[in-house]
N, C-alpha and C positions, 0 to 999 in steps of 0.2 A: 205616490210611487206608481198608481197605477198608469197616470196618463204616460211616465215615462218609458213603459214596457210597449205602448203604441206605436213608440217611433222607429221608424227602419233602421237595420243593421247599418245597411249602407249609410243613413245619414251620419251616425256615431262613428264608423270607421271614417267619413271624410272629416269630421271633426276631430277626431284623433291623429289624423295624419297633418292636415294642416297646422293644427297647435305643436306636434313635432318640429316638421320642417321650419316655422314659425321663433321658435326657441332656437331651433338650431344654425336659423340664422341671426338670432339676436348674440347669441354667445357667440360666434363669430365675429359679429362687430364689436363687441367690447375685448375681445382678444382670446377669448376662453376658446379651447379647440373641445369639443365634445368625441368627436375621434381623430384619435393623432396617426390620421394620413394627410403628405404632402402635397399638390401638385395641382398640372392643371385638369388631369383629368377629370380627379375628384371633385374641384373645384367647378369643372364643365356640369359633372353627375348632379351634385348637390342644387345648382341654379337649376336644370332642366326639371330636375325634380321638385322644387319649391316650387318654379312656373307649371308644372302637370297639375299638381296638387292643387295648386290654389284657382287656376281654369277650371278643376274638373267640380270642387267646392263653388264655385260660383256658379256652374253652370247650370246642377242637379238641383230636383229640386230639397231644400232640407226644410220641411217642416215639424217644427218644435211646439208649437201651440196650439190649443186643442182647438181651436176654430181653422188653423189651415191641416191638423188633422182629419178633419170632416169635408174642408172643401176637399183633400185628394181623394176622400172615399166617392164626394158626392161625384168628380172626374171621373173616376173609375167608373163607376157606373152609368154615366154616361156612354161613357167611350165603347163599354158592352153593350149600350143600349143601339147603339150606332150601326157595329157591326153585327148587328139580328136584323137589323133594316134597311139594309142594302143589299 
C-alpha cells in the first residue's frame, strides 16, 4: 500500500475520470442511458468531454510503477539541477 500513497493525485483523478467517461460511453452503446438527458447538446458535452479527458490522460505523465516513480523524482531533480545552472 505503500508504493500506492506515492502516486500523484492528479494521476488517480485522470484515471477516475476517464474509467467514468469510459463507462459512460460503453452504456451508451448498449442502450443504457446513465443520465436521462436528451439531445444534441448533451450529446455535443459528453463527446467533447470523453475527447478532453482521454487527450489529457494520454498526454500527462501517469506513473504507476515504482521504477517510473523514481525516474520522475530522478527528472525532478534534474530539472532543479538545471535551473541553479543557468
Amino acid at each position: 500500500m505503500k508504493k500506492l500513497s506515492r502516486i500523484p493525485a492528479g494521476t488517480w483523478i485522470r484515471l477516475v475520470l476517464l474509467l467514468a467517461v469510459l463507462v459512460n460511453n460503453a452504456l451508451t452503446v448498449f442502450g443504457v442511458k446513465p443520465v436521462s438527458v436528451e439531445g444534441t447538446v448533451w450529446e455535443t458535452a459528453v463527446t467533447v468531454t470523453t475527447v478532453l479527458t482521454a487527450l489529457t490522460a494520454y498526454w500527462k505523465n501517469n506513473s504507476f510503477t515504482e521504477a517510473a516513480l523514481i525516474a520522475d523524482e530522478v527528472m525532478e531533480e534534474l530539472k532543479n539541477a538545471k535551473k541553479y545552472t543557468e
